[in-house]
C-alpha positions in Angstrom: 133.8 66.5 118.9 134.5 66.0 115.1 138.1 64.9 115.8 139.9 61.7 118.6 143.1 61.6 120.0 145.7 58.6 118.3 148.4 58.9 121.1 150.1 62.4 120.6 148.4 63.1 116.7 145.0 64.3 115.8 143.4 62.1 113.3 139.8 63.1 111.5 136.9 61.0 112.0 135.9 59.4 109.2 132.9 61.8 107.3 129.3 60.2 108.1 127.6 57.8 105.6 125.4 59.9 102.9 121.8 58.9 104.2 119.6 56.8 102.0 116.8 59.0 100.7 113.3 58.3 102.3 110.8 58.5 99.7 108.0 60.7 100.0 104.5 60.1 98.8 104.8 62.3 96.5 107.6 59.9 94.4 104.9 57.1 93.8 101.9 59.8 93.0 104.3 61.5 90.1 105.7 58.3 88.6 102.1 56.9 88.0 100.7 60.3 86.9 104.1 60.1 84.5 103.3 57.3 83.2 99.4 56.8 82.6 99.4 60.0 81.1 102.0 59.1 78.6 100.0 55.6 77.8 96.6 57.7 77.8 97.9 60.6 75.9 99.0 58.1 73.3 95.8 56.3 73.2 93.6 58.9 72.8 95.1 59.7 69.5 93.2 56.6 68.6 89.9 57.5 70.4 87.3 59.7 68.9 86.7 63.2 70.9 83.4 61.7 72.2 85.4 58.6 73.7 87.9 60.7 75.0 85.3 62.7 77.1 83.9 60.0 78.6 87.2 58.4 79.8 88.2 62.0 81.2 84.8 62.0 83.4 85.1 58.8 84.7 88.7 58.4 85.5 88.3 62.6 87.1 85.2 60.9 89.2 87.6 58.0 90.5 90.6 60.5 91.5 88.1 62.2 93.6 87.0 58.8 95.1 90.5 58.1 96.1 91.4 61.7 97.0 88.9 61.5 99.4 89.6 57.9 100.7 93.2 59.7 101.0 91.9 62.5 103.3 90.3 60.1 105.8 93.3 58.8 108.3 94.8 55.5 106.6 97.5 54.2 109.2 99.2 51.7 107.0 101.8 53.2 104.3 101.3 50.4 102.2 97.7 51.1 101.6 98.5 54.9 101.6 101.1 54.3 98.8 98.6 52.2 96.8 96.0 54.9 96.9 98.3 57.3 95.9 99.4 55.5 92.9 96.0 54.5 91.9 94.7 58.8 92.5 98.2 59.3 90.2 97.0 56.9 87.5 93.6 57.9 87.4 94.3 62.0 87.5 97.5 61.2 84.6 94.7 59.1 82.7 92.1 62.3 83.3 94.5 65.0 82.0 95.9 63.4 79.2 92.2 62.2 77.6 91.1 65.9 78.3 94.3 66.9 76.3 93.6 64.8 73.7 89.6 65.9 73.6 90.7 69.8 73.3 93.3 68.8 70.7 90.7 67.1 68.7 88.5 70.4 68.7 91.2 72.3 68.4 92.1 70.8 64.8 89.0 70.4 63.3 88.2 74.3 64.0 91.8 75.1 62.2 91.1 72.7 59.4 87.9 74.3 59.2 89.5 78.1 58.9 89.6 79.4 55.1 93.0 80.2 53.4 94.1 84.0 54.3 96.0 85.4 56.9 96.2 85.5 60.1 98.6 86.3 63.3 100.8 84.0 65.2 103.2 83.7 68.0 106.4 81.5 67.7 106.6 79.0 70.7 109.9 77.6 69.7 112.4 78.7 67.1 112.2 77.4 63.5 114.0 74.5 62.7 114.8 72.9 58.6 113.0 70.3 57.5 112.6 68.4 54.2 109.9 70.8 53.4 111.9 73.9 54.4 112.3 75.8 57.5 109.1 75.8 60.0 108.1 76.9 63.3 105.6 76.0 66.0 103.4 79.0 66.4 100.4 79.4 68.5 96.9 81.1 66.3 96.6 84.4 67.9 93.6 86.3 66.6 89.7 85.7 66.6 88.1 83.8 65.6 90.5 80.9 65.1 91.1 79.3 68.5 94.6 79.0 70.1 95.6 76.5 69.4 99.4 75.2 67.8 100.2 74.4 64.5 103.3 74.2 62.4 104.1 76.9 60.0 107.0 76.1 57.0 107.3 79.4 55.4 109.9 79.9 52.7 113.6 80.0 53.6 114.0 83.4 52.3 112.3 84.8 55.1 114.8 84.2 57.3 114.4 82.5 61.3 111.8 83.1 63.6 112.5 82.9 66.9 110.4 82.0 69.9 108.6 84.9 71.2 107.8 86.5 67.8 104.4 87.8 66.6 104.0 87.9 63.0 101.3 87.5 59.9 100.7 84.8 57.2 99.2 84.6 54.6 98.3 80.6 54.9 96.1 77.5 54.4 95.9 75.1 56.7 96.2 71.2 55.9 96.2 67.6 58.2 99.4 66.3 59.7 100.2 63.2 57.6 99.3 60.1 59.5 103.0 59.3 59.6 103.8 62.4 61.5 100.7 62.3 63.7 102.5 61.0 66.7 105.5 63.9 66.7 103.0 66.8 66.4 100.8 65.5 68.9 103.8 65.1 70.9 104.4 69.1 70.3 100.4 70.1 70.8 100.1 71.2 66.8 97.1 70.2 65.4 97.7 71.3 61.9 100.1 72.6 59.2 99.9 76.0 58.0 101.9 76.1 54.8 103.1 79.9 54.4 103.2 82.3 51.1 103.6 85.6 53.2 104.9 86.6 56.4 105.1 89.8 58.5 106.6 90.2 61.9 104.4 92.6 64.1 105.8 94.4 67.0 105.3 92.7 70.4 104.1 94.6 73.6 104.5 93.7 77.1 107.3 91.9 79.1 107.5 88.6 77.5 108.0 90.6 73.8 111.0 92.7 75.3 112.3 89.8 76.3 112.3 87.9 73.1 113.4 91.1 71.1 116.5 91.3 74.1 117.2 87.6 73.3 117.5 88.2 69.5 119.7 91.2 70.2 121.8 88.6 72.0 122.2 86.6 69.4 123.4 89.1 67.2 126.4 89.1 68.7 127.5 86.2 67.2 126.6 87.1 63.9 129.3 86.7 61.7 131.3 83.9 64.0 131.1 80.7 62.0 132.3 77.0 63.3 131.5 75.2 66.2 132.6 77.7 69.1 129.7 80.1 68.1 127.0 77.3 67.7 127.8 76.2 71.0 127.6 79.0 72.8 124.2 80.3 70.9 123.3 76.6 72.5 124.7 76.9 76.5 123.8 81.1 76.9 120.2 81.7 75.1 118.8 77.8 73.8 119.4 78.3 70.2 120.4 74.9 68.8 120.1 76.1 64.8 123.6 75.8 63.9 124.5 72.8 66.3 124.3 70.5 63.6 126.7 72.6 61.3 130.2 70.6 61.1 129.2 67.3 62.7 129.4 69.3 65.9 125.9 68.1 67.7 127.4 64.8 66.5 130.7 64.5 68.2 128.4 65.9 71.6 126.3 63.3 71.3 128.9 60.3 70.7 131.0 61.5 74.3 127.6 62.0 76.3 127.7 65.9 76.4 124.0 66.4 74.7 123.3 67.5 78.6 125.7 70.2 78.4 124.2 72.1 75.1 120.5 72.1 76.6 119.3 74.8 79.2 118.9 73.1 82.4 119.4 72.7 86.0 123.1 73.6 85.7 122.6 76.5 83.7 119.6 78.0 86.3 122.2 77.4 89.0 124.8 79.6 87.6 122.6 82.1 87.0 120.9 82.1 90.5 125.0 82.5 91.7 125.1 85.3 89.6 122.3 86.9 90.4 122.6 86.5 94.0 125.8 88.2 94.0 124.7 90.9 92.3 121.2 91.0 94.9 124.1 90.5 97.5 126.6 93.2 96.6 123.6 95.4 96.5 122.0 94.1 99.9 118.6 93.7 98.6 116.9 91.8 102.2 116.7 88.3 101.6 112.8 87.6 101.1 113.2 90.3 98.5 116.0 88.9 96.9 114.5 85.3 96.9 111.5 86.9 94.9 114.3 89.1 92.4 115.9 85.7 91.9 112.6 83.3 90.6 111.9 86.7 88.3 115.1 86.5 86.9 115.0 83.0 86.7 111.3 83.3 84.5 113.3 86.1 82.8 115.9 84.0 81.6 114.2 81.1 80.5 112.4 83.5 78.0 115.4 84.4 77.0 116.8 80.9 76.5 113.5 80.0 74.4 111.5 78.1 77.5 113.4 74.3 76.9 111.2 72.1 79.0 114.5 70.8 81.1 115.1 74.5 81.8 110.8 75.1 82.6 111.5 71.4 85.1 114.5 73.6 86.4 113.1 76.5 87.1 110.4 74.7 88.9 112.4 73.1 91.2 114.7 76.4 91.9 111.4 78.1 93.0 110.1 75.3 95.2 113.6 75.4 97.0 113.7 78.7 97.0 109.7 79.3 98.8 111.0 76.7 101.2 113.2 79.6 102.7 109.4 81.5 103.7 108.1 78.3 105.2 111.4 78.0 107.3 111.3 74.1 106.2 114.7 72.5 104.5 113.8 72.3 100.8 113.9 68.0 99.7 114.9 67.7 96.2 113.0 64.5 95.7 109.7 66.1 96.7 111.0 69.4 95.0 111.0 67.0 91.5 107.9 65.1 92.4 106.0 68.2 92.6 107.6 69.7 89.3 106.3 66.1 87.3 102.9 66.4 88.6 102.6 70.1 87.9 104.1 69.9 84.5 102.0 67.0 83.3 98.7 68.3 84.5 99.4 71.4 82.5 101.1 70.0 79.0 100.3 66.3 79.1 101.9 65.6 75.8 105.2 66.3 78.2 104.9 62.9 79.7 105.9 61.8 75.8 108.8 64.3 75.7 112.4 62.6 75.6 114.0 65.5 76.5 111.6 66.1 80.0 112.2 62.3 80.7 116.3 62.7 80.0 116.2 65.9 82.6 113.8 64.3 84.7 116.0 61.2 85.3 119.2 62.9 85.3 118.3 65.1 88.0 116.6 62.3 90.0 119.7 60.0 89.4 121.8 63.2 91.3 119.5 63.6 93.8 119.2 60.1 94.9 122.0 58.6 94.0 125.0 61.5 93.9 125.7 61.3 98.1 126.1 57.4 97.3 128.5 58.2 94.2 130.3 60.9 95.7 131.3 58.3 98.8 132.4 55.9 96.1 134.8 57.3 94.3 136.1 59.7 97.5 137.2 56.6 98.8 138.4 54.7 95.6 140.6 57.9 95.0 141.4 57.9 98.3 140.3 61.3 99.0 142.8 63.1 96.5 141.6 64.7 93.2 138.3 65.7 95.0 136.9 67.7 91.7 137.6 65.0 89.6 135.6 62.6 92.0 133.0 65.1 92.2 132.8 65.1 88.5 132.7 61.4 88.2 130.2 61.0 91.0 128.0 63.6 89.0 128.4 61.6 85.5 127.7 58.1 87.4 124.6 59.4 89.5 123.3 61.4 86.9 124.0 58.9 84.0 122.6 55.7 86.0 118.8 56.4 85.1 119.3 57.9 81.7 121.9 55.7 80.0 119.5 52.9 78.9 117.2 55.7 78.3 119.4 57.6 76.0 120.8 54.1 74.6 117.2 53.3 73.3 116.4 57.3 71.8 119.8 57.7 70.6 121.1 54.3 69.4 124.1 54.9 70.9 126.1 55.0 74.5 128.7 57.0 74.7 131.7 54.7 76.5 134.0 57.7 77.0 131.3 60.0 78.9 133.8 59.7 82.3 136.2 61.2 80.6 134.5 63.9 78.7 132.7 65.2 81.7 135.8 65.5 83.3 137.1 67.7 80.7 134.2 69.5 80.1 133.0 70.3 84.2 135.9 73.2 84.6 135.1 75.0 81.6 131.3 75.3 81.6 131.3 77.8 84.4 133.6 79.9 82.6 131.3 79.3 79.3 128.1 79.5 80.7 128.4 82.4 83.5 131.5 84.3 81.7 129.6 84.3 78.5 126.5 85.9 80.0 128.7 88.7 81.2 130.5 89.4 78.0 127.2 89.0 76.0 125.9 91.5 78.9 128.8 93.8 78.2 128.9 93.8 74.6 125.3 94.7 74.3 125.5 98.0 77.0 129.0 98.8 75.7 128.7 98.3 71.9 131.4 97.6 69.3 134.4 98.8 71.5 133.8 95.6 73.4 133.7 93.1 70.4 137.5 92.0 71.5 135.5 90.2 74.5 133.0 88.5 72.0 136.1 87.8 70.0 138.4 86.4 73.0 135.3 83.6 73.9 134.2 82.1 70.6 138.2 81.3 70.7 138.2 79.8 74.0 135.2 78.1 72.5 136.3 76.9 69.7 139.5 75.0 71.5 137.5 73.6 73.6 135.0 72.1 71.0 137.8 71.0 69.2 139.1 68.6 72.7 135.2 67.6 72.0 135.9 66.6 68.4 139.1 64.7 69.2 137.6 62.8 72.0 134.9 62.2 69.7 138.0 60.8 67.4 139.0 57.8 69.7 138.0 54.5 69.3 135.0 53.3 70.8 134.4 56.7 71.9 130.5 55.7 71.8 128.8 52.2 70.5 126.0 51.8 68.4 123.2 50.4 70.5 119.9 48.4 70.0 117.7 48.5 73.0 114.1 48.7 73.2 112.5 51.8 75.0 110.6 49.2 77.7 113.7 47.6 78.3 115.4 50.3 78.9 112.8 51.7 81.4 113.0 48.4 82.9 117.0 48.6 83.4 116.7 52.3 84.8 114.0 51.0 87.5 115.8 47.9 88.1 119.1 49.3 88.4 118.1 52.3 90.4 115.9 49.4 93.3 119.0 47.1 93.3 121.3 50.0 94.5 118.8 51.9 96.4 118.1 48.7 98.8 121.6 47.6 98.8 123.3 51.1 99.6 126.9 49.6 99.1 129.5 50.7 101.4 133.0 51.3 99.0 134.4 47.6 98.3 137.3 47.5 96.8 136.4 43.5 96.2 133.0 44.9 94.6 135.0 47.2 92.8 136.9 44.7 91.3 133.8 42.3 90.6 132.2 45.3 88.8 135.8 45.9 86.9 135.8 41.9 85.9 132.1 42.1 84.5 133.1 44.8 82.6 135.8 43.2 81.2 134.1 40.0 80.3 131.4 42.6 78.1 134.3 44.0 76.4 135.2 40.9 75.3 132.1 39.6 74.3 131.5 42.7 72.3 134.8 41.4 70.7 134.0 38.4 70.1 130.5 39.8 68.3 132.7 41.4 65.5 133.5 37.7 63.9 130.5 36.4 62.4 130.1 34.5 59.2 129.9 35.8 55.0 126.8 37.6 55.3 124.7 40.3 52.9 122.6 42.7 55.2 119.9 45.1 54.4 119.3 47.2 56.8 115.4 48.2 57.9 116.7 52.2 57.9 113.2 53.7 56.7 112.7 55.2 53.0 116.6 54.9 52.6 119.2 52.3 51.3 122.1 50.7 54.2 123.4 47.6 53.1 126.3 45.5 55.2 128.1 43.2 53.3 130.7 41.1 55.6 133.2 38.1 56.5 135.1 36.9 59.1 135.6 40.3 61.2 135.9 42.3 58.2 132.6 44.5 56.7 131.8 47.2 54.3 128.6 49.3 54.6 127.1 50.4 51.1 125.2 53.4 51.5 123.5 54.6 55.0 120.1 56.2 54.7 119.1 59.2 56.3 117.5 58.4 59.5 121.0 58.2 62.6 119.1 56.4 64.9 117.6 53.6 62.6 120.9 53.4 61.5 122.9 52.7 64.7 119.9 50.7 65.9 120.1 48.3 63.3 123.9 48.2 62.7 124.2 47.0 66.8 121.8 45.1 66.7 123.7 43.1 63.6 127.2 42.9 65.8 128.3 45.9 63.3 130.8 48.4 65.2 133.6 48.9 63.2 133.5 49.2 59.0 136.7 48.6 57.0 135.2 50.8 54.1 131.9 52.9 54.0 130.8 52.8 49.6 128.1 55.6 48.9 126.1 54.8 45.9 125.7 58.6 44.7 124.6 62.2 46.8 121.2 61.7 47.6 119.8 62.2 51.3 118.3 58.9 51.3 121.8 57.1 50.8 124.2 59.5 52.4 122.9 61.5 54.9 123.4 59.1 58.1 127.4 59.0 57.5 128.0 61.6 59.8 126.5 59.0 62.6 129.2 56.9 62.2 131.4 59.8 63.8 132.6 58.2 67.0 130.1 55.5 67.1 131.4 53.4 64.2 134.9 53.0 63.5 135.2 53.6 59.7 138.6 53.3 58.0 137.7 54.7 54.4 134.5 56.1 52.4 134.6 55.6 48.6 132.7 57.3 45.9 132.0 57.3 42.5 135.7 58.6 40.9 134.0 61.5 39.1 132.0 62.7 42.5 135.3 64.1 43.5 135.3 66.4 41.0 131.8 67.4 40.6 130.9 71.2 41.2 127.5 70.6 42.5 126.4 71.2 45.7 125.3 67.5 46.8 128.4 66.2 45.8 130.1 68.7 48.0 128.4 67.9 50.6 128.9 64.4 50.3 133.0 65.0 49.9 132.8 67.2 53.4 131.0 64.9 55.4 133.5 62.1 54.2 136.7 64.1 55.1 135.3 64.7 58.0 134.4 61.2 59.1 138.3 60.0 58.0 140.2 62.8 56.9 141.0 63.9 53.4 143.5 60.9 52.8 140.4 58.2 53.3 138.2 59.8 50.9 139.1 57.1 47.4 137.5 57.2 44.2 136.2 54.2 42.0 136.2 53.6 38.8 135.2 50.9 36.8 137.3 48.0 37.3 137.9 48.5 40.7 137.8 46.4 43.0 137.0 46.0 47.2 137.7 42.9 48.8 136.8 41.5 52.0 138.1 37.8 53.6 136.5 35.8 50.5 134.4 38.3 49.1 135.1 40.8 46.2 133.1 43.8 45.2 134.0 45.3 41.4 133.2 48.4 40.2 130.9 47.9 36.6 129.0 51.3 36.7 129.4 54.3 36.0 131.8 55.1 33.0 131.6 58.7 33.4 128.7 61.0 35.4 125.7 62.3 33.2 123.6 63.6 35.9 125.9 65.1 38.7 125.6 62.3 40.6 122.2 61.9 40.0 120.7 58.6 40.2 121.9 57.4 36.9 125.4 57.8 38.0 124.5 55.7 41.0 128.0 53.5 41.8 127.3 49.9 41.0 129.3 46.9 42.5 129.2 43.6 41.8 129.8 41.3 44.3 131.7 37.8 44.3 131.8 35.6 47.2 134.5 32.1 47.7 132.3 31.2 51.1 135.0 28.4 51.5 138.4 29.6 50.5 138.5 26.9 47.4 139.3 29.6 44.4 135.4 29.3 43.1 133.0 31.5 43.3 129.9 30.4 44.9 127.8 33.5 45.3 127.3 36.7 43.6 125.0 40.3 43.8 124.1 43.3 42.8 124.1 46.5 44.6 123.0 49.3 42.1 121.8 52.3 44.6 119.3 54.1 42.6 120.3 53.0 38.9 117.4 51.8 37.1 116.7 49.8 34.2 118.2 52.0 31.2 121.8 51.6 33.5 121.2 47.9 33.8 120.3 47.4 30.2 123.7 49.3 29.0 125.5 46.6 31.7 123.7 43.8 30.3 124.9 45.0 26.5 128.6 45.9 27.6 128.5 42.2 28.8 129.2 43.5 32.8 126.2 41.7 34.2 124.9 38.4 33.7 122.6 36.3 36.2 123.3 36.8 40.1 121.7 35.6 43.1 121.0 38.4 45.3 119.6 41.8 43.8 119.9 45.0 45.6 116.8 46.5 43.8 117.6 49.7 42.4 115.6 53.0 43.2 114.0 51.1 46.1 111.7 49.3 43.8 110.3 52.0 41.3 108.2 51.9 38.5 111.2 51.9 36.4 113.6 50.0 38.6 114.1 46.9 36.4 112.4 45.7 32.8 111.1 41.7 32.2 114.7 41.5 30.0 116.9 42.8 32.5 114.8 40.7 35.0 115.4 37.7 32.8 119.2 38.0 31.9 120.4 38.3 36.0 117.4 36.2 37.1 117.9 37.1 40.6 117.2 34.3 43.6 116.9 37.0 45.9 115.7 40.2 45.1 115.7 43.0 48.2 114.1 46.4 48.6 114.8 48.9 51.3 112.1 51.3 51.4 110.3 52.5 54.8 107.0 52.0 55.6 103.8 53.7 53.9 106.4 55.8 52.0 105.0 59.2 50.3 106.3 57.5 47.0 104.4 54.5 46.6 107.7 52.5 46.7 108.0 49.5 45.7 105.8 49.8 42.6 103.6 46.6 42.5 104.2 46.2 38.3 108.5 46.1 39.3 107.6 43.5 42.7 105.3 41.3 39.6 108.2 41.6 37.2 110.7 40.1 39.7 108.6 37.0 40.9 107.7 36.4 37.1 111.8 36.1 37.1 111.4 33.7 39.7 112.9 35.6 42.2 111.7 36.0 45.8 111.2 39.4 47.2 112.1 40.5 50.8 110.9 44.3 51.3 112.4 46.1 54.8 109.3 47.8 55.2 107.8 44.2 55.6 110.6 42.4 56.8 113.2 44.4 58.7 116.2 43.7 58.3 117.0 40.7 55.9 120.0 38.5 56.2 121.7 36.5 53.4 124.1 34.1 54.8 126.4 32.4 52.5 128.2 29.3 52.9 129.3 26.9 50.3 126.3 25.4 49.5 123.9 27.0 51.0 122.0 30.8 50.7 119.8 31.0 54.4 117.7 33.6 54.6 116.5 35.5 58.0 114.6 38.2 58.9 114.2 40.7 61.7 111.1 42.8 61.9 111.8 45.7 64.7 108.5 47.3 65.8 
């Protein structure tokens, strides 16, 4: 058996088709429990605590109706599956109004607590903010419930990490409607804004752990660039410096977020580790199944509790209790179970990006990777088996959670294939190797820093093959896809294949290749579009895209990534021959290191004095820039310069010389001429004047710079003092346009500059309103669209 006779030679049979998963009952109960309790949880931010009471009773009464409908012997599966899904909606529906009831109570005790101080416990590290750093912290002393809040404490205090106790000295205020949906999303049901802080002493396990954790960490004090950060991320959860350097960036663009995040892959390596210690030391095997889910719980402690390392650990345990019941463990039940557990306890989770990313990575492997692994054994014709595994891995995993990552991100990383490929041999050595040296450096002390030493090395060359993949065209595309949609793709994508359970095609192989094909062409072809003035719905933030032909500039590039990469695909923008910041604020600047293999940028210009300028914005602004294109495609402006595009021309009219650092007087002006049919005249002109207000424009207007145009790029995003009636009445603007986000803390645009324009007789689009707004020019025409994304 297992081999046949070919006349005189021994051939091998071919290996047996991976078997289509069954799927259990459990699959249908988690997935509706998943999703009502997302659509619940989010509704009963709406609902009054009252309301959200009475939905929890009623919907708890009907998941005991069908539990017990469930328990009486239903023969058909059909009707058992329906009942299931119906109990799953109905408990998801009870948990999360429940949730949402004890949140309620929850806040309104807090916001009821006087100002002094009180003791918390960090359930996540701190993170910056605009606001400074702050940390998610859980109230710890009578009489103030336990309940979570954010605490932003000043930056002098140094991090807290998850797991430490300490005192404040704080009031308490409301999470600002804007921000209600995150925090809910986290649990916190208030701010507690910080003048004093005290860390207190822990006791018990979970403190020793926490204090062993930051003693870990410590070790790579001192280490700066990207090696460092990325091992703080892989070994203990620490993501603080990920962002230093563009780093998380370049992850993100070749589809490696997975690899910075404790997860399943980490939990495996340490359960190898720690079995072959338990092994070497022949600890019986019930025993050392027990040692091993300890460890495991240990770990995640020390690796901050991520919730895809909590939906790990769950499923290591479940696999690993199936050894007592003598039953093979099923990793699609294993999951199932892990959902339904999770959710029950932290509803908000069903909300979580980061649980549905695990979630769908891990069911895309367990599903799909038998399938995957058969495809690609037999398209490599059974040679370079690691690099098939890998690839089977990035498919399977990546087929539920592209669209999904697509929509969060705004981006999908093309080149993922190939950066998992690169990246699967060395995270072992990363991950488990670095564990040991951390382990060994912490017993052995300072004689054993050449270990420490030796691995942020190895790191940092292999970040670096990150950063250059990161480099290559189209390494990742912007992308513009609606989170429904691209739920709908996963679930479509997933039946399609899951019914059709291909055999390896070579034919289908090709088909799939020619589709391909014929969307990299049409992705091509979206690159040409017509003389067109953009402004970009980016939030409280300037991004304007001024284009012809298959040439385009962006001006400016707010400061939210994902608004920005969202809106740029869905405009057909992908590659930028020039990238023009206005001046250093956040608001106009702080997206550019998006573009980092996403966008294709050939050169960033600034104002000519910014590239002098000592202060600490500017930079900034000069390091993110050489980053993006090196130090030879940073260029300086001055006035009288000039930009030019197929037809259009921007010049240079503002500033002479900087009076404010860069500040928003020394905002870079442009003024824009557009010959929308070739014939030598102009036919169009703007303004794009960043944050410069009315005291710049009226010095233009005298030095004879500025006359009438017809589009306006209102400066300041519509301020109080963003334009005077005089100004207003020399350019006269057709078109006026204001990026500015919604309900903005600054009361932009200021209703006296929106009266002063239309008394100009100029017609206001606002992003906030509008979305994106889309001046097309042609030679005698100036069409206006809009785009409102909700």
């Amino acid at each position: 058996m297992g081999k046949r006779r070919l006349g005189c030679a021994l051939a091998e049979e071919p290996p047996a088709r991976p078997v289509r998963p069954s799927l259990s009952l459990a699959v249908p109960l988690s997935i509706a429990l998943w999703a009502s309790a997302a659509l619940f949880f989010t509704a009963g931010g709406e609902l009054e605590r009252p309301a959200c009471i009475g939905i929890a009773a009623a919907v708890a009464l009907l998941a005991v109706l069908f539990a017990v409908l469930l328990a009486v012997r239903v023969t058909s599966a059909t009707v058992r599956t329906g009942l299931l899904v119906v109990l799953g909606c109905a408990l998801g529906a009870a948990c999360a109004t429940a949730r949402s009831a004890v949140l309620d109570e929850s806040g309104s005790q807090v916001l009821s607590l006087p100002a002094g101080t009180y003791r918390f416990e960090a359930v996540a590290d701190a993170r910056e903010g605009d606001f400074g750093p702050s940390c998610f912290a859980v109230l710890a002393c009578e009489p103030a419930p336990a309940a979570v809040v954010s605490v932003r404490y000043p930056e002098q205090l140094g991090p807290i990490r998850y797991g430490t106790t300490f005192e404040a000295a704080v009031r308490f205020s409301e999470v600002p409607e804007a921000s209600r949906p995150y925090y809910r999303g986290k649990a916190a049901v208030a701010i507690a804004t910080a003048s004093e802080l005290a860390e207190v002493p822990g006791f018990g396990l979970r403190s020793a752990l926490s204090a062993a954790r930051v003693a870990a960490l410590k070790v790579f004090d001192g280490y700066e660039g990207r090696g460092a950060a990325f091992l703080r991320a892989i070994l203990f959860g620490d993501r603080s410096m990920l962002e230093e350097n563009g780093f998380y960036q370049d992850v993100k663009a070749v589809g490696l977020a997975h690899v910075v995040a404790v997860s399943g892959a980490h939990l495996s390596i340490v359960c190898a580790l720690a079995g072959a210690a338990l092994t070497i030391m022949r600890v019986p095997r019930k025993a050392a199944v027990f040692m091993q889910v300890v460890f495991i719980l240990g770990y995640l402690v020390c690796a901050g509790m991520p919730l895809s390392g909590v939906r790990a650990a769950i499923m290591a345990a479940i696999a690993l209790s199936s050894l007592f019941a003598r039953r093979r463990s099923s990793g699609l039940n294993a999951l199932s179970i892990c959902i339904c557990c999770m959710i029950a306890v932290q509803p908000e989770t069903a909300q979580s990006a980061s649980f549905a990313l695990s979630v769908l990575a891990t069911g895309g492997i367990v599903v799909f990777g038998g399938l995957a692994r058969e495809w690609f054994g037999a398209l490599l014709r059974g040679r370079l088996a690691g690099a098939g595994e890998a690839l089977a891995l990035t498919a399977s995993s990546g087929m539920l959670t592209v669209p999904l990552s697509g929509s969060i991100f705004s981006q999908i990383p093309v080149i993922s294939p190939v950066a998992n490929l690169y990246a699967v041999p060395f995270f072992v050595l990363f991950c488990g190797g670095g564990l040991a040296v951390v382990g060994v450096r912490c017993a052995a002390g300072e004689g054993c820093a050449w270990l420490v030493d030796a691995l942020v090395a190895a790191a940092d060359l292999f970040c670096g093959g990150i950063g250059v993949l990161a480099d290559l065209p189209i390494a990742s595309i912007p992308c513009d896809i609606p989170l429904a949609a691209a739920l709908g793709v996963s679930a479509a994508a997933a039946a399609l294949i899951w019914f059709a359970w291909p055999k390896p095609s070579l034919q289908l192989a090709a088909g799939m290749l020619a589709a391909t094909c014929l969307t990299a062409v049409l992705f091509v072809s979206a690159l040409f579009r017509g003389t067109e003035v953009i402004v970009l719905d980016v939030g409280q933030g300037d991004a304007i895209v001024v284009r012809s032909g298959g040439s385009a500039i962006l001006i400016d590039t707010g400061n939210q990534d994902a608004k920005l990469l969202s809106a740029l695909a869905r405009n057909g923008v992908y590659a930028l021959d020039a990238v023009v910041i206005s001046h250093p604020d956040d608001d106009h600047c702080a997206s550019l290191a998006a573009l980092d293999g996403t966008v294709r940028v050939k050169s960033v210009c600034v104002a000519a004095d910014l590239l002098d300028c000592p202060c600490a914005s500017c930079a900034d602004l000069r390091t993110s820039a050489q980053e993006l294109v090196g130090t030879g495609g940073l260029a300086g402006l001055s006035v009288g310069d000039t930009v030019s595009l197929d037809g259009i021309e921007l010049s240079v009219i503002w500033p002479d010389a900087f009076a404010e650092e860069g500040g928003n007087a020394d905002s870079l002006t442009m003024l824009m001429r557009c010959d929308a049919d070739g014939d030598g005249a102009v036919d169009w002109t703007g303004l794009f004047c960043g944050d410069a207000e009315d005291v710049q424009l009226d010095e233009m207007v005298t030095a004879e710079r500025l006359g009438h145009v017809d589009i306006f790029k209102v400066g300041h995003h519509g301020s109080k003092a963003a334009i005077d009636k005089e100004t207003a009445a020399v350019i006269s603007p057709e078109i006026s346009l204001v990026g500015v986000g919604e309900r903005n803390r600054y009361g932009h645009p200021a209703p006296e500059t929106i009266a002063v324009l239309e008394e100009a007789g100029s017609v206001v689009y606002r992003t906030d309103l509008a979305g994106d707004v889309v001046c097309r020019m042609t030679s005698d025409a100036l069409e206006i669209s809009t785009r409102k994304v909700e």
